[in-house]
TILUM-904158 format. One record per atom (N, C-alpha, C, O): residue number from 1; residue in three letters; x, y, z. Coordinates in pm, whole numbers. Layout:
N
<rec pos="NUM" code="Ala" xx="X" yy="Y" zz="Z"/>
...
***
This chain:
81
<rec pos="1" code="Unk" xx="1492" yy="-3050" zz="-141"/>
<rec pos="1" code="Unk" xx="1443" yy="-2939" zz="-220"/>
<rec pos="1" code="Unk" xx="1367" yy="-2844" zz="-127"/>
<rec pos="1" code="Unk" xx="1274" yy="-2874" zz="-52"/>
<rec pos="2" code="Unk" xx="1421" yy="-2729" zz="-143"/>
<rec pos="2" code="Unk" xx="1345" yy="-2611" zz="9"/>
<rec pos="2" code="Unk" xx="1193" yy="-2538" zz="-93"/>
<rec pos="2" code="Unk" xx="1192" yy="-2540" zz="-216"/>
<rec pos="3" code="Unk" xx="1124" yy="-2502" zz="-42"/>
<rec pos="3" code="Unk" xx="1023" yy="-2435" zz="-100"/>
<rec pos="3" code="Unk" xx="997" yy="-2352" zz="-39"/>
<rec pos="3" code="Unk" xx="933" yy="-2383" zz="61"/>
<rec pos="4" code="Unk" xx="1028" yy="-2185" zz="-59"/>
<rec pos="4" code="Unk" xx="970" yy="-2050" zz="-9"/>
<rec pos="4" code="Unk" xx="857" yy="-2003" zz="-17"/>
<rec pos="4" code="Unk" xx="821" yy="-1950" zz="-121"/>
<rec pos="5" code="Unk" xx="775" yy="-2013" zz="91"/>
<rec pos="5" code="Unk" xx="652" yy="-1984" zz="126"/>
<rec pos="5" code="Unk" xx="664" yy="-1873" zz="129"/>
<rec pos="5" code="Unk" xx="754" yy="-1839" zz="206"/>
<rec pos="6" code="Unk" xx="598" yy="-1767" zz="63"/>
<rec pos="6" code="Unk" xx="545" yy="-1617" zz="162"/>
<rec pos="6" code="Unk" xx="522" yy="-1590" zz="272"/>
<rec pos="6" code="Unk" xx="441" yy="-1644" zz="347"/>
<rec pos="7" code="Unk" xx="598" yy="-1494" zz="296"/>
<rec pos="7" code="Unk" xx="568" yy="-1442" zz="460"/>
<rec pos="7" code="Unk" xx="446" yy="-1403" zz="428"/>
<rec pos="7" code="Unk" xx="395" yy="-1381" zz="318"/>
<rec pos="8" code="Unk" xx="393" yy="-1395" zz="565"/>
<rec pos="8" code="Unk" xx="246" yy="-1393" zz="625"/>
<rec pos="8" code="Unk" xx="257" yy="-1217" zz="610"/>
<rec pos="8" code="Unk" xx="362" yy="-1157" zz="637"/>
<rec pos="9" code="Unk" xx="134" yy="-1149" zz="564"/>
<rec pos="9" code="Unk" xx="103" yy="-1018" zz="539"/>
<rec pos="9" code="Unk" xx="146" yy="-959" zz="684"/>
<rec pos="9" code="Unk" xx="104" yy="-1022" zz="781"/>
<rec pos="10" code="Unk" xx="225" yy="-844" zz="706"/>
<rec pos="10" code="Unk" xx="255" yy="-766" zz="818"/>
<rec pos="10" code="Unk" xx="144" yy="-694" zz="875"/>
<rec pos="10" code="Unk" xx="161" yy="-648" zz="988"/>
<rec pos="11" code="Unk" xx="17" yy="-673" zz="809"/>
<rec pos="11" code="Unk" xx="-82" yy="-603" zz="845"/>
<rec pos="11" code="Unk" xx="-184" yy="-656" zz="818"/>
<rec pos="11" code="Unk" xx="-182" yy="-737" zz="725"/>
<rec pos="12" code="Unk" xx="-330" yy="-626" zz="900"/>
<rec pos="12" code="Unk" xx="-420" yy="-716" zz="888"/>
<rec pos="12" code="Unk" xx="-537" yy="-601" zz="816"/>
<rec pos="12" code="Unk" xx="-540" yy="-481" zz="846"/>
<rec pos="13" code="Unk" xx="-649" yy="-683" zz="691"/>
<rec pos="13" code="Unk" xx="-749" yy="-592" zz="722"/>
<rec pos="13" code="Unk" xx="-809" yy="-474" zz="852"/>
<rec pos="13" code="Unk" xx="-809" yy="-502" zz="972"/>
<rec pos="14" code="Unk" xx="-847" yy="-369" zz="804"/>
<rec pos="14" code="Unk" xx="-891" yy="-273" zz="885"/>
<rec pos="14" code="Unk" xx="-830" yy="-243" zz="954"/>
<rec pos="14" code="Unk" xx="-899" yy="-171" zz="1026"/>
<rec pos="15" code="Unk" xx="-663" yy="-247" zz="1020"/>
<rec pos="15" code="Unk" xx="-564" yy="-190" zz="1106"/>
<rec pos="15" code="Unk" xx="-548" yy="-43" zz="1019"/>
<rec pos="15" code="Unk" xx="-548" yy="-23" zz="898"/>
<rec pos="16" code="Unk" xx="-534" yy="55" zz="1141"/>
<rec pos="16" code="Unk" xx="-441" yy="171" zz="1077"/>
<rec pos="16" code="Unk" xx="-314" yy="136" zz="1071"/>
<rec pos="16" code="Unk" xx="-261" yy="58" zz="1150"/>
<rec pos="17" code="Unk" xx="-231" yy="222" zz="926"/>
<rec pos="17" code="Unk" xx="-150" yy="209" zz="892"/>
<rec pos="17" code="Unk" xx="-105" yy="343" zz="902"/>
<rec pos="17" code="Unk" xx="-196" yy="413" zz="945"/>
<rec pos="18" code="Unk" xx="32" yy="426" zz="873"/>
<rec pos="18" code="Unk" xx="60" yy="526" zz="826"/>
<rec pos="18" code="Unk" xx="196" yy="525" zz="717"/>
<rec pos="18" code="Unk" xx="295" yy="453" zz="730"/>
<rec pos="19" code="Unk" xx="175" yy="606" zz="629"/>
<rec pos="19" code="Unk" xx="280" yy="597" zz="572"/>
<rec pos="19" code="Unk" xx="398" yy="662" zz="594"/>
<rec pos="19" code="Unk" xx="413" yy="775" zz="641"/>
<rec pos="20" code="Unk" xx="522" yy="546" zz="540"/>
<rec pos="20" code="Unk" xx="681" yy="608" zz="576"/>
<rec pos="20" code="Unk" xx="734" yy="710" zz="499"/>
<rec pos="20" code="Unk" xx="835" yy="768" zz="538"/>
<rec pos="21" code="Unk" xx="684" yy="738" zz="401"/>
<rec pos="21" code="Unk" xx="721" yy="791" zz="242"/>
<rec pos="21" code="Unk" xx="569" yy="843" zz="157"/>
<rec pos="21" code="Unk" xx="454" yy="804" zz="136"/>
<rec pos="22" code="Unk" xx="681" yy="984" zz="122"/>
<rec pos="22" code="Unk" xx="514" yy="1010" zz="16"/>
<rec pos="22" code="Unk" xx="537" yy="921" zz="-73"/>
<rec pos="22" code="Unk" xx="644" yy="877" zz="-116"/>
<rec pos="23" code="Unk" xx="394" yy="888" zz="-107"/>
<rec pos="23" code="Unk" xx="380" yy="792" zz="-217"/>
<rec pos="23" code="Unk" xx="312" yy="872" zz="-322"/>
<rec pos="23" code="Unk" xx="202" yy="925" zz="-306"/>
<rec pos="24" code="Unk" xx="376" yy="878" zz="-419"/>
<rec pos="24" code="Unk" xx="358" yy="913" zz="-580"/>
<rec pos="24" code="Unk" xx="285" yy="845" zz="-677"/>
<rec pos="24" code="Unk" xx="313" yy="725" zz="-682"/>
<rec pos="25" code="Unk" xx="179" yy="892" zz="-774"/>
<rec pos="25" code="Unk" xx="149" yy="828" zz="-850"/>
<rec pos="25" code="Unk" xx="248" yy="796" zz="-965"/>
<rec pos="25" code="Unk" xx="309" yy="871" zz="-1042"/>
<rec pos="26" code="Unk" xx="243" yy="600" zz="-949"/>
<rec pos="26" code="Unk" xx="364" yy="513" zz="-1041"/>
<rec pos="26" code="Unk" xx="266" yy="527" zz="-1188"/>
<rec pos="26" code="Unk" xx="322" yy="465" zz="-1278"/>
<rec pos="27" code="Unk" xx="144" yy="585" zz="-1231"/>
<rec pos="27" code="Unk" xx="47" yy="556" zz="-1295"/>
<rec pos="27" code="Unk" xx="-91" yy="447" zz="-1336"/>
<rec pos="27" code="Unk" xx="-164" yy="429" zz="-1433"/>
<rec pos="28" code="Unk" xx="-75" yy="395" zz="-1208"/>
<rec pos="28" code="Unk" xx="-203" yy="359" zz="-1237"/>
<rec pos="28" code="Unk" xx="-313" yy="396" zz="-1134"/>
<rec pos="28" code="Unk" xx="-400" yy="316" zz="-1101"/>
<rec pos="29" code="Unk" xx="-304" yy="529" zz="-1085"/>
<rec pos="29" code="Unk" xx="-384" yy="585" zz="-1010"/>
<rec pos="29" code="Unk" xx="-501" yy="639" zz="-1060"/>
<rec pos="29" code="Unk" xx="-471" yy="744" zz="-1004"/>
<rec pos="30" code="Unk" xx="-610" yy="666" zz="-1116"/>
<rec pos="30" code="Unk" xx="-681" yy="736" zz="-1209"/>
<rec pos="30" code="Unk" xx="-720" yy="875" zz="-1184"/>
<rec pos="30" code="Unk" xx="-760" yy="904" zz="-1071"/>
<rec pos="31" code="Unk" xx="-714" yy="968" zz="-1278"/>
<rec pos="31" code="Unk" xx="-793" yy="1111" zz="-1281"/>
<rec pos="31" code="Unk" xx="-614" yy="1150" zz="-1202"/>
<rec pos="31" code="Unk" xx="-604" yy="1270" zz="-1227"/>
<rec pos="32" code="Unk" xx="-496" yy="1113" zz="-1136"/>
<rec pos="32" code="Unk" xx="-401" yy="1212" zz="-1125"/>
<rec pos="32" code="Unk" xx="-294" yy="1173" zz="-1232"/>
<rec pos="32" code="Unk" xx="-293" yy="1063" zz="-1287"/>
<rec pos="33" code="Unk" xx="-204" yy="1274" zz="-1258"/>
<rec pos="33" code="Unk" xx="-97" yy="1304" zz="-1332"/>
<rec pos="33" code="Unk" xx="27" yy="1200" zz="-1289"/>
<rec pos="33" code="Unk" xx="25" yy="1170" zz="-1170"/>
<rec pos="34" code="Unk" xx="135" yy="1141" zz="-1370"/>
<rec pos="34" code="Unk" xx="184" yy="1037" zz="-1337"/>
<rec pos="34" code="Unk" xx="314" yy="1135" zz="-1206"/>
<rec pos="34" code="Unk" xx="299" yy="1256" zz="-1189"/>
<rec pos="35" code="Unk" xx="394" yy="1080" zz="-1153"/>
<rec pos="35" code="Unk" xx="425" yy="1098" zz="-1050"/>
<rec pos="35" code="Unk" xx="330" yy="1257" zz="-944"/>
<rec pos="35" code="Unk" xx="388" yy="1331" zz="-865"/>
<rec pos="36" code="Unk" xx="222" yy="1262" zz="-972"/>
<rec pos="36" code="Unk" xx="199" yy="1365" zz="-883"/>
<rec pos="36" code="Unk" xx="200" yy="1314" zz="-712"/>
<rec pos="36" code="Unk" xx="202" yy="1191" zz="-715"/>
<rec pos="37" code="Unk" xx="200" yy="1349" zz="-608"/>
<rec pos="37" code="Unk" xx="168" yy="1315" zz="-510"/>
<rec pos="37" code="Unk" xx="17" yy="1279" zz="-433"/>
<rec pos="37" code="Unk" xx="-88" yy="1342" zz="-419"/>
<rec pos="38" code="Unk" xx="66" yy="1145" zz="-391"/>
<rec pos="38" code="Unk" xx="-101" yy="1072" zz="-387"/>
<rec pos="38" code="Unk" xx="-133" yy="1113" zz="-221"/>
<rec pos="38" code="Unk" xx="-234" yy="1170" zz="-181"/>
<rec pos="39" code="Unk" xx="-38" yy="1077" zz="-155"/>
<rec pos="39" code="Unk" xx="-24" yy="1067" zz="-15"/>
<rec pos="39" code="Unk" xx="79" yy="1136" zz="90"/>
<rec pos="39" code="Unk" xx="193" yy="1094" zz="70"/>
<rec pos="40" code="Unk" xx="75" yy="1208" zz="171"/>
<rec pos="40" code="Unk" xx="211" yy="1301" zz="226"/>
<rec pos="40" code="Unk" xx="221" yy="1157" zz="334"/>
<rec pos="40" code="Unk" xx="145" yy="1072" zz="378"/>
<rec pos="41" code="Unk" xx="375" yy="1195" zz="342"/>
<rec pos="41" code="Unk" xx="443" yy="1092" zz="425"/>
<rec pos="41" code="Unk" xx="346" yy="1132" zz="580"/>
<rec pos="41" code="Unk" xx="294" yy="1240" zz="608"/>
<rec pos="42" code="Unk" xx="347" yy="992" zz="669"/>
<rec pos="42" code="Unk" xx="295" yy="1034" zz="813"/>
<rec pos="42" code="Unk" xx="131" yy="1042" zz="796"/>
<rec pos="42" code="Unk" xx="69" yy="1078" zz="896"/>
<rec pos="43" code="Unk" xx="62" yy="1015" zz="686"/>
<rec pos="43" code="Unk" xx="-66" yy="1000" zz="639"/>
<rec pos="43" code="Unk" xx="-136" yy="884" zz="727"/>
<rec pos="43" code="Unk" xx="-72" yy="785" zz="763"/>
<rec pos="44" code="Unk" xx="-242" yy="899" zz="753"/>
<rec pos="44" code="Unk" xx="-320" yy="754" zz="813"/>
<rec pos="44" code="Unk" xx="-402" yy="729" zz="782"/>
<rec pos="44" code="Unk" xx="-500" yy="802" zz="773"/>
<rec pos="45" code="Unk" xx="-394" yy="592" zz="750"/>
<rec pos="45" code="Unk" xx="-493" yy="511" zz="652"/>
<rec pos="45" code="Unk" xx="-519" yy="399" zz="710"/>
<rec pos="45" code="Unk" xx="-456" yy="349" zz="803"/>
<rec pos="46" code="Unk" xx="-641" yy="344" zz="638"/>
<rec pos="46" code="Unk" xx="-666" yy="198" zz="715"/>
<rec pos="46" code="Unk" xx="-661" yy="72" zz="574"/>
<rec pos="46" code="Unk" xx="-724" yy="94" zz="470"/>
<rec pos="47" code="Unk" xx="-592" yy="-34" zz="588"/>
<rec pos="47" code="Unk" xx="-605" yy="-122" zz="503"/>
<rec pos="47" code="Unk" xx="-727" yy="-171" zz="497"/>
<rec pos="47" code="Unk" xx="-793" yy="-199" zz="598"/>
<rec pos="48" code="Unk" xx="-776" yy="-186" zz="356"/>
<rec pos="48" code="Unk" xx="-930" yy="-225" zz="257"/>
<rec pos="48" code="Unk" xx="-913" yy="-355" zz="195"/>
<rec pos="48" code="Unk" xx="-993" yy="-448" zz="183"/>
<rec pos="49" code="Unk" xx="-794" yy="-344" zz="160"/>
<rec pos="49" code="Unk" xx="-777" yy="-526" zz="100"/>
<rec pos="49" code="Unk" xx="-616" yy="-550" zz="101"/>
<rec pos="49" code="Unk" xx="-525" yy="-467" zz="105"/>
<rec pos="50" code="Unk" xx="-610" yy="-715" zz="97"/>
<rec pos="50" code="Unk" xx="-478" yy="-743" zz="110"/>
<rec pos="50" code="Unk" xx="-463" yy="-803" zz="-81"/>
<rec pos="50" code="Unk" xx="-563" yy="-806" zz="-152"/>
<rec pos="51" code="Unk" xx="-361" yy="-833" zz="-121"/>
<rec pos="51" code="Unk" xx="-296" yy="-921" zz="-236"/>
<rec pos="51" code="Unk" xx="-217" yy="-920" zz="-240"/>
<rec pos="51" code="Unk" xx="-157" yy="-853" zz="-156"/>
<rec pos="52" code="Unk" xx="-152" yy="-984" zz="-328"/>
<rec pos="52" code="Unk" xx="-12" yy="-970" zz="-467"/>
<rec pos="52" code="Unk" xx="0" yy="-887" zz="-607"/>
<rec pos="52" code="Unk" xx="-64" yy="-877" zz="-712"/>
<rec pos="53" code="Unk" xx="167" yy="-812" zz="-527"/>
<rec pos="53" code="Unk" xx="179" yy="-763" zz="-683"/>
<rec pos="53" code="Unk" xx="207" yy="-875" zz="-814"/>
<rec pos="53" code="Unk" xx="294" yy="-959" zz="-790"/>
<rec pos="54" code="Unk" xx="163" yy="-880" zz="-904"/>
<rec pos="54" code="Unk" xx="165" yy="-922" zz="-960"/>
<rec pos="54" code="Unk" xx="286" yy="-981" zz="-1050"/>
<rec pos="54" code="Unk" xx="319" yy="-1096" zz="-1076"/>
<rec pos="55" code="Unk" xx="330" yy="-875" zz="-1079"/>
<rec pos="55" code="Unk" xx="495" yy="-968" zz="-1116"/>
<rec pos="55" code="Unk" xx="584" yy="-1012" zz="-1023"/>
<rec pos="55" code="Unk" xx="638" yy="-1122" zz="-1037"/>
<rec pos="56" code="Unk" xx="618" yy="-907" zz="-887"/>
<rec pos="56" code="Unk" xx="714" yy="-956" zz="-806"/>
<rec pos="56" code="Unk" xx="652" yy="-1058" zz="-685"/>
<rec pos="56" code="Unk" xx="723" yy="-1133" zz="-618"/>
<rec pos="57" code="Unk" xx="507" yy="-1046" zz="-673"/>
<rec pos="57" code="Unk" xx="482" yy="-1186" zz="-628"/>
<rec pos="57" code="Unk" xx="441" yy="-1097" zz="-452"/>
<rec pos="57" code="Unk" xx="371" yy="-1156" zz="-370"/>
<rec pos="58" code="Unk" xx="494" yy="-967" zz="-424"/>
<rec pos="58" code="Unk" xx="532" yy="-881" zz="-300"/>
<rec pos="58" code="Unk" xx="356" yy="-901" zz="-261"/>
<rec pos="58" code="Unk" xx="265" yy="-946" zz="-332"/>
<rec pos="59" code="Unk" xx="354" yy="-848" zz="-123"/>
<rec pos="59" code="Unk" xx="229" yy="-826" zz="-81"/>
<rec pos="59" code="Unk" xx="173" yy="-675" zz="-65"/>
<rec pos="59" code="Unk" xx="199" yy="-602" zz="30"/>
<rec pos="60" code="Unk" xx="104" yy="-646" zz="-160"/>
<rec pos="60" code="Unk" xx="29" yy="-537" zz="-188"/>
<rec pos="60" code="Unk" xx="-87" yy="-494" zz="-106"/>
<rec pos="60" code="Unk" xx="-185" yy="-567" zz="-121"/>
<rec pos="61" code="Unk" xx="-104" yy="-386" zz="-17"/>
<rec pos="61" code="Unk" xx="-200" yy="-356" zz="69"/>
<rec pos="61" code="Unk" xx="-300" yy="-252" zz="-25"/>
<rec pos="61" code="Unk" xx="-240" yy="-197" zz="-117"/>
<rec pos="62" code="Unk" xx="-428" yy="-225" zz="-13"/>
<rec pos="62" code="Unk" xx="-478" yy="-117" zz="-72"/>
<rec pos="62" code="Unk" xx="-498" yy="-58" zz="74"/>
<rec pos="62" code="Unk" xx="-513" yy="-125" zz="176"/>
<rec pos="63" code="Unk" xx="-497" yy="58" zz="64"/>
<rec pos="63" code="Unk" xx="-488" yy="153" zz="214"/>
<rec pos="63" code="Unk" xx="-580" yy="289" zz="150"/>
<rec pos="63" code="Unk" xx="-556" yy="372" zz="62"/>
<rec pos="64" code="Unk" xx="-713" yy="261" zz="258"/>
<rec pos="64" code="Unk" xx="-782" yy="408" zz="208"/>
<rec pos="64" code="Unk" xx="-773" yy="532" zz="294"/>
<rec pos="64" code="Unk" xx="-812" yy="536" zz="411"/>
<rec pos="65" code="Unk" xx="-712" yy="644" zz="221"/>
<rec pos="65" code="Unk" xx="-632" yy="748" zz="271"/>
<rec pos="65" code="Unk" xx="-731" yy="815" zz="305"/>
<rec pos="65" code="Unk" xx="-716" yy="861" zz="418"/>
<rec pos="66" code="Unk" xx="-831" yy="843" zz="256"/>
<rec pos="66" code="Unk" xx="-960" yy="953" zz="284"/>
<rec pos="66" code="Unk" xx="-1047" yy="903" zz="161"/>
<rec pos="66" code="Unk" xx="-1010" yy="813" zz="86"/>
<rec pos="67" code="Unk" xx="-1154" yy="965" zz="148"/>
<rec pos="67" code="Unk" xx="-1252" yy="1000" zz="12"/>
<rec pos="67" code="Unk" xx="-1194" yy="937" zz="-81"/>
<rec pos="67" code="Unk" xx="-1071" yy="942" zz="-81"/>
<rec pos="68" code="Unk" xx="-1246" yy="879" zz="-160"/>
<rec pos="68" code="Unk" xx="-1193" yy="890" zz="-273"/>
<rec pos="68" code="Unk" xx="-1001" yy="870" zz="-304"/>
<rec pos="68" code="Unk" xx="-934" yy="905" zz="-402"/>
<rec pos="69" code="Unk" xx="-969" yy="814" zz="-199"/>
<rec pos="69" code="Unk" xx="-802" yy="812" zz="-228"/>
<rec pos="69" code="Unk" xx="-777" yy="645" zz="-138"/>
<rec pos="69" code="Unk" xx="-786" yy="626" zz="-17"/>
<rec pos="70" code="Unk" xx="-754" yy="574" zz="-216"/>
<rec pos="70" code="Unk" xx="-722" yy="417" zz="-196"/>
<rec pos="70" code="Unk" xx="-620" yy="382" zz="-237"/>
<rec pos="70" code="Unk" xx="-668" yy="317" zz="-330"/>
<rec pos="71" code="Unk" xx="-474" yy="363" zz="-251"/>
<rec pos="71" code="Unk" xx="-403" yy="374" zz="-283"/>
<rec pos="71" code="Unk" xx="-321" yy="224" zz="-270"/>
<rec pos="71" code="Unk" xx="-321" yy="180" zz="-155"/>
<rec pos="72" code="Unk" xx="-256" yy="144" zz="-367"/>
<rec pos="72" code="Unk" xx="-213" yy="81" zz="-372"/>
<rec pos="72" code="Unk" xx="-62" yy="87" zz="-289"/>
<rec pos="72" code="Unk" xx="10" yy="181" zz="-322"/>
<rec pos="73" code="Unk" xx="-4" yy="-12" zz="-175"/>
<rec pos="73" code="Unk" xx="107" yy="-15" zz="-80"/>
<rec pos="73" code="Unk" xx="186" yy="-130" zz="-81"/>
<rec pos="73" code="Unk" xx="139" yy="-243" zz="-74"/>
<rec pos="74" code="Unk" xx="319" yy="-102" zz="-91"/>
<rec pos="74" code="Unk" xx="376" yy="-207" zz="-23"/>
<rec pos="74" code="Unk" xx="415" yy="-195" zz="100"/>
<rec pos="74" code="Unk" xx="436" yy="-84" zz="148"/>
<rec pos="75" code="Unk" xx="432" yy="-326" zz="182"/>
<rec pos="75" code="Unk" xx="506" yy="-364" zz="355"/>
<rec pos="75" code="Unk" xx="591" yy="-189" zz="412"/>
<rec pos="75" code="Unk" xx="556" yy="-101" zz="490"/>
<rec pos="76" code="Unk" xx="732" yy="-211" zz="308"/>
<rec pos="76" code="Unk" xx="831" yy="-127" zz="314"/>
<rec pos="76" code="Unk" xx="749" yy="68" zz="338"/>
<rec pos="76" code="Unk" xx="793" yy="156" zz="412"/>
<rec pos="77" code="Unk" xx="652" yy="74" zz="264"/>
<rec pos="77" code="Unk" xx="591" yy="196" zz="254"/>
<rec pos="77" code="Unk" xx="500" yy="225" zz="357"/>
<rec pos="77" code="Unk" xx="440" yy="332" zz="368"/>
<rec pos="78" code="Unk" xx="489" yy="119" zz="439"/>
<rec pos="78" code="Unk" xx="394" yy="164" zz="556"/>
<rec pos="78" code="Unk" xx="431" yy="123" zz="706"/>
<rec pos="78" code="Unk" xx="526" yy="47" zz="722"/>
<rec pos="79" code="Unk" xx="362" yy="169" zz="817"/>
<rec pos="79" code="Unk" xx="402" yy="105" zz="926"/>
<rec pos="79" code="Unk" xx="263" yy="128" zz="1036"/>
<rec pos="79" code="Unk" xx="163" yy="197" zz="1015"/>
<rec pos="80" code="Unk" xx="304" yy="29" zz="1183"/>
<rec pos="80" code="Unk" xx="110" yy="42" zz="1200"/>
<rec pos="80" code="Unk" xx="124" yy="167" zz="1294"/>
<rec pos="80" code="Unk" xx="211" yy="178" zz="1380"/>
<rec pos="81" code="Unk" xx="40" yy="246" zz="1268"/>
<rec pos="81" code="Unk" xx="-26" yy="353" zz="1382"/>
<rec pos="81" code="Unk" xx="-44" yy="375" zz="1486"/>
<rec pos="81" code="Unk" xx="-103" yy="478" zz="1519"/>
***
């Protein structure tokens, strides 16, 4: 019987990151409009916390873009700086 472990997070607390893709608000961003733009692609951010999304189980980075802009990430949406 095989058992699939999670890969190990690609990024560590406090590394810069930048993003591959603008990232859009999916809606649960607060105070913006649902797909408005959260982040322009090529943005640099530093990861604040690591987790799981919750249904697909994926590893979810929060990445703070500036002020006030923390933005929930996946692996695929970012790369390191």
């Amino acid at each position: 019987m095989s058992h699939d472990l999670p890969a190990p997070p690609r990024f560590d607390w406090g590394q810069r990151v930048r993003a591959v893709a603008d990232l859009a608000n999916d809606g649960t961003f607060p105070g913006a409009e649902p797909e408005a733009l959260l982040v322009a692609c090529g943005a640099i951010g530093e990861v604040v916390q690591i987790g799981a999304h919750v249904e697909s189980g994926a590893t979810l980075y929060l990445v703070e873009f500036g002020p006030e802009r923390v933005v929930g990430c996946f692996e695929q949406e970012l790369e390191h700086a």
